[in-house]
DRENRO-566556 format. One record per residue (C-alpha): z, y, x; chain; residue number from 1. Coordinates in steps of 0.05 Angstrom, whole numbers, plus 5000, padded with zeros to 4 digits. Example, Ala and Ser with C-alpha at 12.3 -4.5 7.8 and 13.67 -1.06 7.14 Angstrom:
   pz   py   px ch   i
 5156 4910 5246  A   1
 5143 4979 5273  A   2
END
This chain:
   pz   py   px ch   i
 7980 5809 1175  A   1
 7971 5784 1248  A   2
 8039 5797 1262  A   3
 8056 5745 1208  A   4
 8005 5690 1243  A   5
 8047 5704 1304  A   6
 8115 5694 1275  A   7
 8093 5630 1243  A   8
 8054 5603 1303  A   9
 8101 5542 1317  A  10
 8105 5519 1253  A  11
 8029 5521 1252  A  12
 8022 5477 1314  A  13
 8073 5420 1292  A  14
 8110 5385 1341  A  15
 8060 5361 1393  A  16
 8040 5438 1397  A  17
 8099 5460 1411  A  18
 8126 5405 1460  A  19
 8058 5425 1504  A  20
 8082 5499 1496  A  21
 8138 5483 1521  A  22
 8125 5446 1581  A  23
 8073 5492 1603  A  24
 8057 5502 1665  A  25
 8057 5427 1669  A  26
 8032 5401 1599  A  27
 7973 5448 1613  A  28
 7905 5424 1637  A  29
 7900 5491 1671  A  30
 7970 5478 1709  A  31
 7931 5498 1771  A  32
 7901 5564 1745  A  33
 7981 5586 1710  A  34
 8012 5576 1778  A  35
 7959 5614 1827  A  36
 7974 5675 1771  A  37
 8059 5665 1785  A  38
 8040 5667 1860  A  39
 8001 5727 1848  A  40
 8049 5762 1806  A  41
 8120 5750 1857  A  42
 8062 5777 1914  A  43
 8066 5848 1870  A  44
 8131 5849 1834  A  45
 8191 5888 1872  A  46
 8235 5832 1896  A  47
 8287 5799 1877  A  48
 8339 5811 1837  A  49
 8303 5865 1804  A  50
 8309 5861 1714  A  51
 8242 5852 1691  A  52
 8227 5842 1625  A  53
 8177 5787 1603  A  54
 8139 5802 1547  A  55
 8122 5767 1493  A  56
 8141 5702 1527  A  57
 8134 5647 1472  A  58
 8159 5587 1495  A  59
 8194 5614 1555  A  60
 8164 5584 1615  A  61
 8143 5642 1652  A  62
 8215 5683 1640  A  63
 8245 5612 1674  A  64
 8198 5613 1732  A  65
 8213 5687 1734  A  66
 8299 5671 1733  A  67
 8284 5619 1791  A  68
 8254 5670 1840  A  69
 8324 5706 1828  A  70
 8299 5758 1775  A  71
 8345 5777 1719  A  72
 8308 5761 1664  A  73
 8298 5784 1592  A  74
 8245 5748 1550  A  75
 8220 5778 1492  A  76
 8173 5749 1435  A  77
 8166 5769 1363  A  78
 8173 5696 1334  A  79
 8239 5662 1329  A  80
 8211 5596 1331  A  81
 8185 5615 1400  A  82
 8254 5646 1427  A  83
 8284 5578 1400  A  84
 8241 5543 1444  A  85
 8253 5596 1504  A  86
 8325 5574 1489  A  87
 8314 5504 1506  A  88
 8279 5511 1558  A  89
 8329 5555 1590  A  90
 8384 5506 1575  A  91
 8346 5449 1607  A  92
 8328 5492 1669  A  93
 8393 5508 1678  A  94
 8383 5575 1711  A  95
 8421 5645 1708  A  96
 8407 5708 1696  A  97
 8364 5698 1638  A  98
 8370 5717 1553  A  99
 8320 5719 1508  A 100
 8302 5773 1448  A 101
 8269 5772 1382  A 102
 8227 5837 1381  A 103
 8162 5867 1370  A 104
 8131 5894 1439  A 105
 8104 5954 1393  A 106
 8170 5980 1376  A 107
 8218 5963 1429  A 108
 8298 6001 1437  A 109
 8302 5987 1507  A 110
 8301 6057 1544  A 111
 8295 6062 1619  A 112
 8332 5991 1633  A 113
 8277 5948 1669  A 114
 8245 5948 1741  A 115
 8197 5909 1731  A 116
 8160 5883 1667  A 117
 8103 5832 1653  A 118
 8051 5824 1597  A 119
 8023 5754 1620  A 120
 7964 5728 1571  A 121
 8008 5773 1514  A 122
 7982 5832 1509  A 123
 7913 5817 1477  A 124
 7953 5797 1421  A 125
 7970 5860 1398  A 126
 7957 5897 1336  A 127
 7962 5960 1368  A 128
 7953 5958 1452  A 129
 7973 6032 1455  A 130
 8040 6022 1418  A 131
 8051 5966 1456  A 132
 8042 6006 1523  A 133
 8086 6068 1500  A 134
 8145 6017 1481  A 135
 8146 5984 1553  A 136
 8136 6051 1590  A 137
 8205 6074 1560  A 138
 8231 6005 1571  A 139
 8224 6028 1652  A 140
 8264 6061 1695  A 141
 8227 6113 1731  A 142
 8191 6092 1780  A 143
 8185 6020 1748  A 144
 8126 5975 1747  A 145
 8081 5941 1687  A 146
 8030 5883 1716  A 147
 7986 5858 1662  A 148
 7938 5791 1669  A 149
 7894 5793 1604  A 150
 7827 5765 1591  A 151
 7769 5812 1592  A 152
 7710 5833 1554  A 153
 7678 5781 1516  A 154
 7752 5737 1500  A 155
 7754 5758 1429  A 156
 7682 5736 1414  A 157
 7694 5665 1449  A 158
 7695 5603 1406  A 159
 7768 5583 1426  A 160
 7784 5662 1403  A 161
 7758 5658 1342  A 162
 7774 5587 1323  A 163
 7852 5613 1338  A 164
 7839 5675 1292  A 165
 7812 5633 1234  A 166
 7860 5575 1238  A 167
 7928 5620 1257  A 168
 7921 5688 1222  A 169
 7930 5718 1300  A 170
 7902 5777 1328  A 171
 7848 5769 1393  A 172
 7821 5823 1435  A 173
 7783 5839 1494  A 174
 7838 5879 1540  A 175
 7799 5893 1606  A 176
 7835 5934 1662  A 177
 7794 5994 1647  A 178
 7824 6000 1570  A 179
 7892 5980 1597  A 180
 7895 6035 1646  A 181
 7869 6082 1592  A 182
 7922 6070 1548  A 183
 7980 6062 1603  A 184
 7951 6138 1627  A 185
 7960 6150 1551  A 186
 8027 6127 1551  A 187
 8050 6164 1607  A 188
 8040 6115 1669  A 189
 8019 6154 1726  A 190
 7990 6104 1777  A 191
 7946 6048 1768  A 192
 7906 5985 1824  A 193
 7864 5938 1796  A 194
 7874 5862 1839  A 195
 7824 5801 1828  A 196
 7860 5760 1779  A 197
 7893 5706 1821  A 198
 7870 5647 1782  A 199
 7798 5664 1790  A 200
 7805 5669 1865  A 201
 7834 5599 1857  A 202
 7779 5575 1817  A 203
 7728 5609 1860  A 204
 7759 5564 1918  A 205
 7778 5500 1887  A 206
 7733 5492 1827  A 207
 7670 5492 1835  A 208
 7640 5420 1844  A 209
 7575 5437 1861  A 210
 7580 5480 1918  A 211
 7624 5430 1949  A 212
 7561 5388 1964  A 213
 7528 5443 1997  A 214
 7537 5441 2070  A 215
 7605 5468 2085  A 216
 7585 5545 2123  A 217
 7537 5551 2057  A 218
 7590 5529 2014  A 219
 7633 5588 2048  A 220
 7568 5644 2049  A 221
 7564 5632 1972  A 222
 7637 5636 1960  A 223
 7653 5697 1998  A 224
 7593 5728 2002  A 225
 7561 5719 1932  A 226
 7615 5701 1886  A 227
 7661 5754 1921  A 228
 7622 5815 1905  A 229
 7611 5797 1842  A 230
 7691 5787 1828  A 231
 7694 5861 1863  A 232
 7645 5890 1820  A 233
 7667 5857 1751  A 234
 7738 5856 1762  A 235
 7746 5919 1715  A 236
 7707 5888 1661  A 237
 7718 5811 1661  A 238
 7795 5811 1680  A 239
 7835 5832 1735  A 240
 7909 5834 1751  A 241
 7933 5909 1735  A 242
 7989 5948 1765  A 243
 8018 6010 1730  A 244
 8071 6049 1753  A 245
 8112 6098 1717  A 246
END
């Protein structure tokens, strides 16, 4: 079962795997990209010191950079080799108001305890989106919030998707805004907004080498006024930053 391949992901990865999970943003070659999304994400969530619940955090880094913005945290993952990491990496951070749970996000007990919650990069992984959904939406007090950054249509065919499939028994799935706000409707989630993903507004900017040798207003026309529109237009389909409110 996938759920299996996620429970024995560490042990997969060895040692060097797990010490880059760990030190993620950092250890990351997309460092950049992780950190325009946590600028994105404290520019939505209620403030401060709002309990939010981070799910299926692995190693833990985002439910730290969550406790440091003064958040009370709860991380949640389904593999205890990952909370064990979350655990270290709270310990060396050093911050409060964070603890850590082994759980599936499909069949969750919490019932109307969080402000705020998160599935960041997470919820593509699941066996069954819709379950997944329902369990957070009780997880919420009325009135709460779910944001959701996920990859879009066409992640589960990608090389890197399948090669991840094939070598770690995990599950991989295209979870565009449009079928997240179906199923959060589903679940019960009344209101829904759609933002450009933050890390492809960054890389829009900052990463693109080639337009950086066109003369600078060009450079700026293209940007804004071809690669804007067509981050409008797709942000439905190829991944966008989705708000649901109970």
């Amino acid at each position: 079962m996938a759920k299996q391949g996620e429970i024995e992901y560490v042990a997969k990865i060895g040692e060097v795997g797990a010490a880059h999970a760990m030190g993620k943003p950092f250890s990351d070659p997309f460092c950049g990209r992780m950190l325009a999304d946590m600028g994105g994400l404290f520019m939505v969530l209620p403030p401060a010191p709002a309990r939010l619940l981070d799910l299926g955090c692995g190693s833990g880094w985002t439910s730290v950079f969550y406790a440091r913005r003064g958040y009370q945290v709860t991380g949640q993952d389904i593999a205890p080799d990952m909370i064990a990491l979350a655990e270290r990496n709270r310990a060396a951070s050093g911050v409060e108001g964070l603890d850590f749970r082994v759980s599936d996000y499909e069949s969750m007990t919490f019932e109307e305890e969080f402000d705020a919650a998160v599935f960041y990069d997470a919820l593509h992984h699941a066996e069954d989106p819709a379950a997944a959904l329902a369990s957070v939406y009780r997880a919420l007090k009325p009135g709460g919030m779910l944001v959701t950054l996920e990859p879009g249509v066409g992640h589960a065919a990608a090389e890197h998707s399948r090669a991840a499939v094939d070598a770690f028994g995990v599950t991989e799935r295209d979870m565009p805004p449009r079928e997240i706000i179906r199923l959060g409707r589903a679940a019960g989630f009344r209101d829904s907004r759609v933002y450009q993903m933050p890390k492809m507004l960054a890389m829009v900017q900052y990463e693109m080498p080639g337009l950086a040798r066109l003369p600078a207003w060009l450079s700026d026309f293209v940007r804004w006024g071809g690669m804007g529109w067509l981050m409008l237009i797709g942000k439905y389909r190829r991944g966008g930053m989705v708000v649901l409110r109970k």
